[in-house]
RODO-2510 file (C-alpha; in nm, 4 decimals, decimal comma):
residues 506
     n   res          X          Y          Z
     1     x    -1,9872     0,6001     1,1568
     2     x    -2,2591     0,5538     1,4587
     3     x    -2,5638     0,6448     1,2613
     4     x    -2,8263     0,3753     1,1362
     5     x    -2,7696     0,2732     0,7435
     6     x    -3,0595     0,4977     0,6165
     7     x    -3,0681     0,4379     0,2418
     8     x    -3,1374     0,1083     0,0324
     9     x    -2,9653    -0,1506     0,1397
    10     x    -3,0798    -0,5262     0,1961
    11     x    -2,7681    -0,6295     0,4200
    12     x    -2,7895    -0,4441     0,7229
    13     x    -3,1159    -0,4876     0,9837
    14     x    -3,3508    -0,1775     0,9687
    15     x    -3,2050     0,0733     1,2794
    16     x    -2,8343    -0,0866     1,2814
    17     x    -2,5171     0,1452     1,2570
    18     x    -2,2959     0,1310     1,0119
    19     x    -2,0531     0,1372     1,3379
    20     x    -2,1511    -0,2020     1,4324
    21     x    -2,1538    -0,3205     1,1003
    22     x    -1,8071    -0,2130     1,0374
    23     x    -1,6994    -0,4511     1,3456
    24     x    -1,8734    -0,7037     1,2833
    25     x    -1,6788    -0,7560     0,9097
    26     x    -1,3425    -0,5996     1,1204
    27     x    -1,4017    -0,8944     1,3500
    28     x    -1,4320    -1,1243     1,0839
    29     x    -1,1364    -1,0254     0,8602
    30     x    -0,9047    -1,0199     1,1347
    31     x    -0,9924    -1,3911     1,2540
    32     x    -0,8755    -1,5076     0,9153
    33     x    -0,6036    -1,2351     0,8292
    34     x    -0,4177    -1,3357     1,1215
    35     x    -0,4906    -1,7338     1,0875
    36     x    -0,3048    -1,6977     0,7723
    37     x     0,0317    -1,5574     0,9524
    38     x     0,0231    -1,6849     1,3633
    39     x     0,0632    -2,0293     1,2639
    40     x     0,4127    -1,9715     1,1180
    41     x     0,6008    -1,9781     1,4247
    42     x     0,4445    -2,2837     1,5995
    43     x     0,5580    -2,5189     1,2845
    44     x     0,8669    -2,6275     1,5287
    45     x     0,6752    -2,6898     1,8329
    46     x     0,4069    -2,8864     1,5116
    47     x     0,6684    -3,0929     1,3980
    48     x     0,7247    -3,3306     1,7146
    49     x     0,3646    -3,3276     1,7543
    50     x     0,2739    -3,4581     1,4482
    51     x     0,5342    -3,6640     1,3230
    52     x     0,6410    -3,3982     1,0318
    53     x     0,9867    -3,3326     0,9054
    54     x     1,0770    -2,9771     0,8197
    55     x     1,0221    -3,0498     0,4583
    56     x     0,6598    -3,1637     0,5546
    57     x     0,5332    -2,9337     0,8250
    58     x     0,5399    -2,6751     0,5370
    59     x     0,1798    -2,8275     0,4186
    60     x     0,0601    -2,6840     0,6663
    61     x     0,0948    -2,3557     0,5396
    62     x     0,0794    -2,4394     0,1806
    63     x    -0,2766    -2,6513     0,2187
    64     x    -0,4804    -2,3281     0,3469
    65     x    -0,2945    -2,0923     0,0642
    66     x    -0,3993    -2,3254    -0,2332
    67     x    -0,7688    -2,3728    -0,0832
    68     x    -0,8012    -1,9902    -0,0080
    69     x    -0,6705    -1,8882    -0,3520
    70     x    -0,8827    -2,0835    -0,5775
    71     x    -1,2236    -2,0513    -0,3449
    72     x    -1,2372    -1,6716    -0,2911
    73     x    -1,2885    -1,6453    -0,6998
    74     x    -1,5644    -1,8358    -0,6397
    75     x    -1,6819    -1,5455    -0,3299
    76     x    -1,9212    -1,3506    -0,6310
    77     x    -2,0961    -1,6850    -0,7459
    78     x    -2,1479    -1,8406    -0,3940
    79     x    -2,3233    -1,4619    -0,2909
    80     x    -2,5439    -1,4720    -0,5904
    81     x    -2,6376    -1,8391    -0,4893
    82     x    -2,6990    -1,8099    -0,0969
    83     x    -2,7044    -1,4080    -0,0230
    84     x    -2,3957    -1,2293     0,1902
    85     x    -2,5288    -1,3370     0,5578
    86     x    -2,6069    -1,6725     0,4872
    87     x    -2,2589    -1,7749     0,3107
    88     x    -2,0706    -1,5225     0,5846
    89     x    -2,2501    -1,7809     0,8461
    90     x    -2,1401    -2,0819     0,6812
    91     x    -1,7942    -1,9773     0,6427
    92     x    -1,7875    -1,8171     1,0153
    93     x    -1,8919    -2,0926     1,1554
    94     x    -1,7151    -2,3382     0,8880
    95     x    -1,4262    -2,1847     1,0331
    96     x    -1,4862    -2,2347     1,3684
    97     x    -1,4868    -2,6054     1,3468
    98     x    -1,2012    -2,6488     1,1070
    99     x    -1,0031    -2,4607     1,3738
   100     x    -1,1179    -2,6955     1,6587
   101     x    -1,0254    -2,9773     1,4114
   102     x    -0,7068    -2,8475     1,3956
   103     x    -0,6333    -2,8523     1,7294
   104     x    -0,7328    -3,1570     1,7689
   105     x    -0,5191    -3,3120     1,4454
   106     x    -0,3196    -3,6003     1,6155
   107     x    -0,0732    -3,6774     1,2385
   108     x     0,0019    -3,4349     0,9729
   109     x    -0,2502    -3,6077     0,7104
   110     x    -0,5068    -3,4839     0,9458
   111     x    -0,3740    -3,1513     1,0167
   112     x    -0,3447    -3,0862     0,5831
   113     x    -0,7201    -3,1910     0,5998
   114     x    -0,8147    -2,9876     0,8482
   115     x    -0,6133    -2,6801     0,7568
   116     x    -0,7643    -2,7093     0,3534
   117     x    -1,1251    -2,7050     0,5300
   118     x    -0,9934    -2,3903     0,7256
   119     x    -0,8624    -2,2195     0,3674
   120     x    -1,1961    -2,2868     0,1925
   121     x    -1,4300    -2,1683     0,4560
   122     x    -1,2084    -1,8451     0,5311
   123     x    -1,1564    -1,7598     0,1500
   124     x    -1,5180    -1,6031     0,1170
   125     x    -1,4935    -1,4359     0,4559
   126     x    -1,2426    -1,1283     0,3401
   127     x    -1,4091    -1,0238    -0,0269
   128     x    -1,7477    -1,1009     0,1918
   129     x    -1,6711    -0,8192     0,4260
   130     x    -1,4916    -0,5463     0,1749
   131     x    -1,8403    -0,6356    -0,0239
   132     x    -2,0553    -0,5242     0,2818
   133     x    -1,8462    -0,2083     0,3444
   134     x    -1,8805    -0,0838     0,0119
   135     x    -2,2580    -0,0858    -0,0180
   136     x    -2,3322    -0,0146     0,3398
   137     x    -2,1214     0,3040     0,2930
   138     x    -2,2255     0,5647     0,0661
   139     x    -2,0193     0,6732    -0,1778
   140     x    -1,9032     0,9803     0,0100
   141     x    -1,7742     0,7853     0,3296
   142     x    -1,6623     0,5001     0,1648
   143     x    -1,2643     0,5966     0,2080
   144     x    -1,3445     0,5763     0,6091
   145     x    -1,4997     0,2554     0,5745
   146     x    -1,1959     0,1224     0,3724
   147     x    -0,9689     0,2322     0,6190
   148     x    -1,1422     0,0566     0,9194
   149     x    -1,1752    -0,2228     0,7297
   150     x    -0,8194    -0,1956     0,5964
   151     x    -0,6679    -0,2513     0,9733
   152     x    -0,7723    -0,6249     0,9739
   153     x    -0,5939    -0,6580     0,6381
   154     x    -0,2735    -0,4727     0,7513
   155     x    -0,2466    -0,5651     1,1083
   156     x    -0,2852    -0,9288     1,0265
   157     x     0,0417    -1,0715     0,8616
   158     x     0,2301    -0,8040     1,1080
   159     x     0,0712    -0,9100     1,4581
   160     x     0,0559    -1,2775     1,3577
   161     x     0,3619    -1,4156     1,4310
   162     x     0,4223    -1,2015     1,7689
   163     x     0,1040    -1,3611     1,8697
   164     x     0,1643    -1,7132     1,7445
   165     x     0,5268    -1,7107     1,9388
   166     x     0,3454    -1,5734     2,2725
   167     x     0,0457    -1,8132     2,2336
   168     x     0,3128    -2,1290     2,1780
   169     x     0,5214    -2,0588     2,4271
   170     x     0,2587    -1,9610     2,7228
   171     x    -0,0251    -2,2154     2,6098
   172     x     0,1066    -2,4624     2,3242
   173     x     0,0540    -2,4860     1,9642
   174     x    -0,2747    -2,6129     2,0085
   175     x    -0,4400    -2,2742     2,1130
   176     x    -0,3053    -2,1259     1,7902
   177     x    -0,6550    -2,2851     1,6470
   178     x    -0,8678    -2,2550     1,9296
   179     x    -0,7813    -1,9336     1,9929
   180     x    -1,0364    -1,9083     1,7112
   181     x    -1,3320    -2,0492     1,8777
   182     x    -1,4387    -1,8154     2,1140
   183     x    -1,3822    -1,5298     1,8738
   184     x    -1,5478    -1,6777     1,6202
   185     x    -1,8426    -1,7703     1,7933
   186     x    -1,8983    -1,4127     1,8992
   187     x    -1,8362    -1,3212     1,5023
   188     x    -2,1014    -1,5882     1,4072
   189     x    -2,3807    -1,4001     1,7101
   190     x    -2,2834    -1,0618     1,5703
   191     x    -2,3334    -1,1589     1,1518
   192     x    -2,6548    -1,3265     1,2569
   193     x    -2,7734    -1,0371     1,5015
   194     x    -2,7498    -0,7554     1,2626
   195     x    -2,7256    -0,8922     0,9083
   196     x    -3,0404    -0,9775     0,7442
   197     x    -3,0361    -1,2608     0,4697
   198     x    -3,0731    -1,1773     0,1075
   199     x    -3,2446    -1,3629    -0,1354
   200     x    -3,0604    -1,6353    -0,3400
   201     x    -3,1360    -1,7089    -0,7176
   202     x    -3,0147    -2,0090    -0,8938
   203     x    -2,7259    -1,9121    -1,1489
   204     x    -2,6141    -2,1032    -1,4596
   205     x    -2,2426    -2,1745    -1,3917
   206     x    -1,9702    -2,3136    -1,6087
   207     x    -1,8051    -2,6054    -1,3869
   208     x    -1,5178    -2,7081    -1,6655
   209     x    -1,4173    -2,3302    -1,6784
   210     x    -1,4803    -2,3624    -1,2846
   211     x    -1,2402    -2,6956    -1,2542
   212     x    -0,9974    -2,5312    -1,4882
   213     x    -0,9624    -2,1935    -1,2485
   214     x    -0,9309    -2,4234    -0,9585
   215     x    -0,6262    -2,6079    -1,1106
   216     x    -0,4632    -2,3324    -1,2473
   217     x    -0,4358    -2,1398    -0,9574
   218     x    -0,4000    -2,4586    -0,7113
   219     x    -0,0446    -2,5012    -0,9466
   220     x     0,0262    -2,1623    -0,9393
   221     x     0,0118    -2,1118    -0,5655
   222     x     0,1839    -2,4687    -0,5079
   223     x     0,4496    -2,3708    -0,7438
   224     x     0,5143    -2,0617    -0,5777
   225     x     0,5248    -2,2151    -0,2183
   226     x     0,7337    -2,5172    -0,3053
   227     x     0,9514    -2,3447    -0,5357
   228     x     1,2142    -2,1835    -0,3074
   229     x     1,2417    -2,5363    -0,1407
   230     x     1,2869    -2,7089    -0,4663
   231     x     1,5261    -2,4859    -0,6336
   232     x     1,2743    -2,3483    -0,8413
   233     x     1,3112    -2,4894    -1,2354
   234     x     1,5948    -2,7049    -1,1398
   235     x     1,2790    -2,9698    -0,9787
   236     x     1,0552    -3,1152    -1,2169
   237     x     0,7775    -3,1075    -1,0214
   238     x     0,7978    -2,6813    -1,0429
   239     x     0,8287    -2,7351    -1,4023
   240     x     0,5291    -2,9395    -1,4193
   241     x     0,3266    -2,7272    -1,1931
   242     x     0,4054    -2,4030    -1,4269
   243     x     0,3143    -2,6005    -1,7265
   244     x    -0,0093    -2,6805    -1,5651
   245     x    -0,0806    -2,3474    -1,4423
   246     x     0,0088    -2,1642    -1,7437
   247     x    -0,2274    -2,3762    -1,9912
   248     x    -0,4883    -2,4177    -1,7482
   249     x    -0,5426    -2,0387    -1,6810
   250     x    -0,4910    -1,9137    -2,0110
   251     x    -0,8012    -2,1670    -2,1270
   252     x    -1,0038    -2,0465    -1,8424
   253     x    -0,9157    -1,6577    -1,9154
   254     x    -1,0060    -1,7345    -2,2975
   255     x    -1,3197    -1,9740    -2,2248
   256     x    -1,4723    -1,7445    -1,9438
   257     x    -1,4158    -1,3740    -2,0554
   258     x    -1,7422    -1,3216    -2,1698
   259     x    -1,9788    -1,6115    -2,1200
   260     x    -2,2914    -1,5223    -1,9269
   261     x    -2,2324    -1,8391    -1,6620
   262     x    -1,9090    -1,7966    -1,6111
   263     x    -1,8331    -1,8576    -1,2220
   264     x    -1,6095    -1,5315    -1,2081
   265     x    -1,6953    -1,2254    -1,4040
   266     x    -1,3909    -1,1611    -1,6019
   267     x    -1,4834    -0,8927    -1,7942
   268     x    -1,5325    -0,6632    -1,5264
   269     x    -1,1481    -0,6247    -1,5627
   270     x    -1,2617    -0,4120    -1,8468
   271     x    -1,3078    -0,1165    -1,5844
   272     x    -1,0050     0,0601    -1,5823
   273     x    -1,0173     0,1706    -1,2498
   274     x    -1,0555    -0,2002    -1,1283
   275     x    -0,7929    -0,4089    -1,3598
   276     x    -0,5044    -0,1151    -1,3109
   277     x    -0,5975    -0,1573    -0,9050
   278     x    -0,5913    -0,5006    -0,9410
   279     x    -0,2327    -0,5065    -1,0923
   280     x    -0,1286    -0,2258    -0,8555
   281     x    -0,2641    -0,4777    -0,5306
   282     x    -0,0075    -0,7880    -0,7047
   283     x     0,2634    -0,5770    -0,7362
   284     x     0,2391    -0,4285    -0,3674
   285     x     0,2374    -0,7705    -0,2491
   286     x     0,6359    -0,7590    -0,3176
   287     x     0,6685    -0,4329    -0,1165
   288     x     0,4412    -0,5527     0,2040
   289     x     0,5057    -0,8927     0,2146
   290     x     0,8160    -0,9338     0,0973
   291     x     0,9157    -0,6586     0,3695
   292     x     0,7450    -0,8624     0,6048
   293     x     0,8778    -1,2041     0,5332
   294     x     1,2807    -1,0860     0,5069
   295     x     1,3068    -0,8772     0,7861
   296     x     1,2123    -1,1180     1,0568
   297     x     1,4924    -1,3509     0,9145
   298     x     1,7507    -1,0774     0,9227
   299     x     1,7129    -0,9990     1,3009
   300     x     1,6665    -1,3601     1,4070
   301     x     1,9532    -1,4566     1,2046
   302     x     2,2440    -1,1775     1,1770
   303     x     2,1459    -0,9845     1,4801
   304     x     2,0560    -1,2731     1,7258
   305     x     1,7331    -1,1086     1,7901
   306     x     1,5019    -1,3339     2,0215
   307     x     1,1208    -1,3350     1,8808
   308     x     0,9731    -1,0916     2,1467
   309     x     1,2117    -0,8587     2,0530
   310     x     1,1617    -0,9128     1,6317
   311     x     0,8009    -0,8571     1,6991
   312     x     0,8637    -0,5602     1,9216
   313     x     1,0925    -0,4213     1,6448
   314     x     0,8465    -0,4474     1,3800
   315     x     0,5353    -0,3917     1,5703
   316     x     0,5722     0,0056     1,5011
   317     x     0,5159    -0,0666     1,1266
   318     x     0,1330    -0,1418     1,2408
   319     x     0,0846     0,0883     1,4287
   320     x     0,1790     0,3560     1,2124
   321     x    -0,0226     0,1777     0,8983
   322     x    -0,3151     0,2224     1,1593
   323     x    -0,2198     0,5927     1,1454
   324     x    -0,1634     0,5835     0,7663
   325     x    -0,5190     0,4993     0,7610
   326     x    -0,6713     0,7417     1,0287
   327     x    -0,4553     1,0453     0,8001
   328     x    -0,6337     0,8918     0,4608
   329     x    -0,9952     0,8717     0,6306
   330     x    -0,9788     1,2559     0,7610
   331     x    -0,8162     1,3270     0,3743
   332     x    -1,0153     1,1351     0,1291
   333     x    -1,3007     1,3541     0,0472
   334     x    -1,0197     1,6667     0,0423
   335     x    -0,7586     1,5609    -0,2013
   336     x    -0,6908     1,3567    -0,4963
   337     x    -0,6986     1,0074    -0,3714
   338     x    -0,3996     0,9407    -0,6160
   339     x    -0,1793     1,2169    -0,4807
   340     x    -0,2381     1,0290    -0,1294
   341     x    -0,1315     0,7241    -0,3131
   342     x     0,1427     0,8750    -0,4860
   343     x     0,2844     1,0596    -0,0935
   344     x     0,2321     0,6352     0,0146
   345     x     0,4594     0,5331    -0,2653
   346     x     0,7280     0,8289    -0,1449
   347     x     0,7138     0,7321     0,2271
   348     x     0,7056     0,2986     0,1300
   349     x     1,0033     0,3576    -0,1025
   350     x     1,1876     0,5815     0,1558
   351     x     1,1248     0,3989     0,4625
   352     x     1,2366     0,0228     0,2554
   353     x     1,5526     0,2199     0,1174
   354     x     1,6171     0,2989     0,5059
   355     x     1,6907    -0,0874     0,5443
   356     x     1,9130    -0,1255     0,2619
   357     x     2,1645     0,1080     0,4437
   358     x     2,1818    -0,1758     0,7232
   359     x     2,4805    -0,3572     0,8874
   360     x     2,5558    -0,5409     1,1401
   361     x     2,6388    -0,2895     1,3867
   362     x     2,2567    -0,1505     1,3083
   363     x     2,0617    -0,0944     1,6610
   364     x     1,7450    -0,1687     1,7434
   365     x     1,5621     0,2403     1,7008
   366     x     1,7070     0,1896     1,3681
   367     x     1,4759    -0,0718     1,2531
   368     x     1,2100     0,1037     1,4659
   369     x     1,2438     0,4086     1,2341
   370     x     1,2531     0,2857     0,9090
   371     x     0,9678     0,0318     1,0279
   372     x     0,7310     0,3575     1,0999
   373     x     0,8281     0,5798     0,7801
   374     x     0,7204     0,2318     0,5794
   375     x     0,4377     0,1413     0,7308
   376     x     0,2702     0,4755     0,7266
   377     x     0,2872     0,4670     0,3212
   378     x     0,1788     0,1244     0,3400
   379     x    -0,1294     0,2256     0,5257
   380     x    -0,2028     0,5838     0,2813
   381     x    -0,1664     0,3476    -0,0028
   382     x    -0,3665     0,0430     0,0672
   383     x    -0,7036     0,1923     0,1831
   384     x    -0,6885     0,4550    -0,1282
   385     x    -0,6199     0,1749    -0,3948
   386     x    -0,8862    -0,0269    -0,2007
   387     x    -1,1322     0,2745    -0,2280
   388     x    -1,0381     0,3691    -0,6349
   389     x    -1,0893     0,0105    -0,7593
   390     x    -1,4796     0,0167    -0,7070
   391     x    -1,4872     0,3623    -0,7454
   392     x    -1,6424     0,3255    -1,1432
   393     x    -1,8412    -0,0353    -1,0360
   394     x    -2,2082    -0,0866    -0,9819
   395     x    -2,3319    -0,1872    -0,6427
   396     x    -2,4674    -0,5204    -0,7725
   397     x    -2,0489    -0,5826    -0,9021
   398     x    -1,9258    -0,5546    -0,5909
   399     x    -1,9374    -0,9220    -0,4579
   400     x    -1,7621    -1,0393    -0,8130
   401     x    -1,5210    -0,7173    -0,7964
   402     x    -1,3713    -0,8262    -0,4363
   403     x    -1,2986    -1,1646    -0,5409
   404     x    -1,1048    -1,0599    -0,7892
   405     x    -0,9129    -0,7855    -0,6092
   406     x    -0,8308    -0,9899    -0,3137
   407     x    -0,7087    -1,2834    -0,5325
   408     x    -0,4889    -1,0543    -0,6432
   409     x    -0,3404    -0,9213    -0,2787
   410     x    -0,3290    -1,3240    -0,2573
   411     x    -0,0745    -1,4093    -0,5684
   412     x     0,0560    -1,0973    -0,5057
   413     x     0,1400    -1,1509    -0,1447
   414     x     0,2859    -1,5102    -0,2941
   415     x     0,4685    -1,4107    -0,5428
   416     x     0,6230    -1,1086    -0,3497
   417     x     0,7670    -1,3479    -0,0927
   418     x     0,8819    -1,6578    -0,3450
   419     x     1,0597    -1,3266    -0,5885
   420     x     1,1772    -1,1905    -0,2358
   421     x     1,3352    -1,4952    -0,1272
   422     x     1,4808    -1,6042    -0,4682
   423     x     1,6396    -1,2550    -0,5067
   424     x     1,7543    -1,3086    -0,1206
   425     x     1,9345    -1,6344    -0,2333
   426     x     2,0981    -1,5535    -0,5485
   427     x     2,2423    -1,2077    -0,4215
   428     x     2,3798    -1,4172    -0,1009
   429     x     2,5874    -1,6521    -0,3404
   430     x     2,6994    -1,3757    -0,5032
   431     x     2,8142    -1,1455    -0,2374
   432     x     2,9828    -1,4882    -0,1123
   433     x     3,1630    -1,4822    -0,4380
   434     x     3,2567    -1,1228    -0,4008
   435     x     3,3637    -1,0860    -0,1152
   436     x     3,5793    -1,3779    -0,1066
   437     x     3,8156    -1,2866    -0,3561
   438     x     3,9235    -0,9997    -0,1613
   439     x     4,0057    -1,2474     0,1865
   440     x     4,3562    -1,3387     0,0956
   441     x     4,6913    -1,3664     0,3080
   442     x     4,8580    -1,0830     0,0566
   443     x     4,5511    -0,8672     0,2062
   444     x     4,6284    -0,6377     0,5117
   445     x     4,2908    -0,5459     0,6080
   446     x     4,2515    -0,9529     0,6343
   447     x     4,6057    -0,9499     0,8867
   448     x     4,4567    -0,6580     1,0802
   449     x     4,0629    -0,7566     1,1088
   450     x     4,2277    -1,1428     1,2814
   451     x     4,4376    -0,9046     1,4979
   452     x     4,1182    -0,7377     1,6222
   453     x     3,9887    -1,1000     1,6903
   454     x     4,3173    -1,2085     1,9041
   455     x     4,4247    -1,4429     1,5943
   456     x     4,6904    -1,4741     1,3247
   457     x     4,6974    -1,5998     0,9755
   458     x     4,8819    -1,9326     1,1532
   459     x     4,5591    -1,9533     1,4111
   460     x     4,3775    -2,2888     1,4169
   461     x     3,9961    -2,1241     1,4174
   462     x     4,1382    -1,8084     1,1703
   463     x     3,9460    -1,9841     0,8616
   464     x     3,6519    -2,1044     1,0482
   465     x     3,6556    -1,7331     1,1965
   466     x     3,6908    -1,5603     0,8819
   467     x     3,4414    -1,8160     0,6726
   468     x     3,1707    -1,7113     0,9728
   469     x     3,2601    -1,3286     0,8916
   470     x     3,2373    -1,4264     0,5660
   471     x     2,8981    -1,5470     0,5617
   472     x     2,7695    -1,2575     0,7683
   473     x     2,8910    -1,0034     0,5906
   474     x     2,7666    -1,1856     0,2334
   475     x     2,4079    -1,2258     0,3485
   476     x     2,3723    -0,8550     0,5184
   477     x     2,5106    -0,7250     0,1356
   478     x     2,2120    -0,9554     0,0326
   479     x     1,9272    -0,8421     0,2542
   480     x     2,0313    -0,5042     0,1111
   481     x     2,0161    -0,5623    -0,2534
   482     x     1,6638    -0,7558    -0,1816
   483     x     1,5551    -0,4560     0,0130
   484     x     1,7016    -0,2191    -0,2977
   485     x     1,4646    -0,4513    -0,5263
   486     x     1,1787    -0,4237    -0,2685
   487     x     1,2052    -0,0466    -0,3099
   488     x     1,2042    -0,0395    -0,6476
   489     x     0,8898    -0,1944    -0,6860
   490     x     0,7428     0,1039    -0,4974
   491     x     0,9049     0,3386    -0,7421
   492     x     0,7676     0,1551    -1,0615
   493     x     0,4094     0,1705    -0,9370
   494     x     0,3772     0,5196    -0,9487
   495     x     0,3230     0,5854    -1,3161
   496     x     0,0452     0,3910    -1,2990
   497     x    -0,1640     0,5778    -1,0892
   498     x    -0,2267     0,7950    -1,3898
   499     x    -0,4040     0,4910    -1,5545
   500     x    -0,6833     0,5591    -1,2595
   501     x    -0,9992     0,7553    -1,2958
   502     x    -1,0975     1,0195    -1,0214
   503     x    -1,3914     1,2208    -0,9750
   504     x    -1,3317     1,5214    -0,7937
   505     x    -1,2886     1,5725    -0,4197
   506     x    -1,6344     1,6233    -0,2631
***
């Protein structure tokens, strides 16, 4: 990966290695990857701060998803316009000063300001780089450039969190943003070091079909965030937002299939490779992040885990996605890339059906284990998938293609957590429901369990005891069934995989 990039290219300075290429876009996606996750756990510490009630620190989060979702469709037209270095500068360094801004925010209007500024200069930034390292990498090496560029991507939403909680407890919620300067600025010396610009053309672009994307997806991602809050279709502002969405997109999917100036290149989904990738990415956001967003809550909350120790727990997932990666690099240009997919989808389904066999009585290596077995399908699955969807593309499609895909690790990684923690909620009432029937005085495992607890039926704190148990018990059964769902979702992608065109191994 050290030698100089020795066939046409227009990106990469004459005598620069691919190496140095590859960390300058690592550098990049990581910045925003993990802006996306760290500032999670300093929304208590935000709240006092700014003035916010739990209800509306939640903008927070929700003002950078809706701006990064509808701007990185827009990645493909904005390189066609300005070239790859000179829109990777503006959003580097776009970034940089939405961050400081952040820090800075004194009220919550500001901070939702700031943070939407943040979204739409960081949207271009990840498509930007997976554009790069697929036409700076041959053909041949492309897998290894995927799977350097894939640890940004994976590391992100799992270091996030155990790096916002250490940065707001040591420095203050502040540094969560500025944390970003000084890596940013040495991300904005590197792009302009050892990029060179490409030239810009003025493109014909369809703004109504553009205004009707933006809309569509702003609603969809809105009603996604806001709907697990709002009880979903019980609120009619969910049902408003899904009517929006739903006639919005469809008009811009029928308007902009196949007009030349369309600001995203639809019918590129006509590649088979690309569309069933595409669909394979959404659906995987229910596995990853779903995974990700539930399991936190389960040690926090049932097992009285402290956040060093949740992040400890689940920091052996990374790792061994970083090794899922390193095993697919040395592989790819050996085997099948969908047989390394397919051995992803065994180990991801395996290691999530670990956690459904849970309790409370569950130790810590436990978690550890299943953690690893997961992680290292998550990692042989994502770089492969990454690889196959440009696989049948031109070079000059790459820019549009990335948009595409990583809007659809974007809904997907949405959706995945709004199904996750739906699923989470209903199965909770239900085990509730369940379980209760069986806690009655007639019941001697009830008589017995208070015995082991020092109390009798005629105890003052027996129902408040039990009701605790109760509760306990109900949302473990829950986590369980979620996790059973989770692992499904593994299993059902597999069929797929024979929708995806191969050539042979090198």
């Amino acid at each position: 990966m050290n030698e100089p990039v020795a066939y046409a290219t227009s990106i990469a300075k004459p005598g620069v290695s691919r190496g140095l290429i590859s960390i300058t876009v690592m550098l990049t996606t990581i910045m925003v990857i993990l802006d996306m996750t760290i500032v999670n756990v300093a929304l208590p510490d935000m709240m006092g701060a700014l003035g916010a009630t739990s209800d509306q620190i939640t903008w927070v989060l929700t003002s950078y998803i809706v701006a990064e979702a509808i701007m990185i469709l827009l990645t493909g037209f904005l390189v066609t316009l300005f070239g790859r270095k000179r829109l990777m500068l503006v959003s580097v360094a776009g970034f940089i000063i939405a961050s400081a801004l952040c820090g800075q925010a004194d009220n919550l209007a500001e901070m939702i300001v700031f943070r939407l500024m943040q979204g739409i200069c960081g949207a271009s930034v990840i498509p930007l780089s997976q554009s790069v390292m697929v036409d700076v990498f041959p053909k041949e090496e492309r897998g290894k450039a995927m799977a350097f560029w894939g640890i940004g991507i994976m590391l992100g939403p799992i270091l996030g969190p155990t790096l916002g909680g250490y940065i707001t407890e040591h420095l203050g919620w502040r540094w969560v943003f500025y944390i970003n300067l000084p890596v940013g600025i040495l991300n904005l010396l590197m792009v302009w070091t050892l990029l060179q610009a490409e030239a810009g053309r003025k493109v014909r672009a369809d703004w109504l079909g553009a205004l009707f994307m933006a809309v569509g997806i702003g609603s969809l991602q809105l009603m996604l965030d806001q709907g697990n809050q709002k009880n979903w279709f019980d609120s009619g502002l969910i049902q408003i937002l899904a009517a929006i969405s739903i006639m919005t997109l469809t008009y811009f999917v029928i308007r902009s299939w196949q007009r030349p100036d369309s600001i995203v290149k639809l019918d590129l989904l006509k590649d088979r490779n690309l569309a069933t990738s595409c669909f394979m990415m959404f659906v995987f956001g229910l596995g990853m992040f779903g995974t990700i967003a539930l399991q936190p809550i389960m040690l926090e909350n049932l097992l009285n885990y402290n956040a060093q120790t949740t992040g400890l727990v689940m920091a052996p997932r990374g790792l061994a996605s970083m090794l899922g990666m390193f095993l697919v690099s040395r592989l790819i240009n050996r085997v099948d890339l969908r047989l390394i997919i397919f051995t992803g989808f065994v180990l991801s389904a395996t290691g999530t059906w670990m956690l459904t066999q849970k309790s409370l009585q569950a130790a810590e290596v436990d978690f550890i284990w299943n953690g690893v077995v997961q992680g290292l399908g998550l990692g042989m699955i994502f770089v492969p998938l990454s690889t196959l969807a440009y696989e049948t593309l031109q070079a000059a499609q790459t820019s549009q293609a990335a948009g595409i895909y990583n809007l659809s690790r974007t809904i997907g990684s949405s959706v995945g957590i709004s199904v996750a923690t739906a699923i989470l909620s209903h199965a909770d009432k239900m085990s509730q429901s369940g379980l209760s029937a069986h806690i009655t005085a007639s019941n001697p495992a009830v008589t017995q369990w208070l015995a082991t607890q020092h109390l009798t039926l005629n105890s003052p704190q027996a129902i408040s005891t039990l009701a605790s148990a109760l509760q306990q018990q109900a949302l473990m059964v829950a986590f369980n069934d979620t996790f059973w769902v989770v692992m499904l979702s593994f299993v059902a992608l597999a069929p797929l995989l024979l929708l995806i065109r191969r050539p042979s191994p090198h």
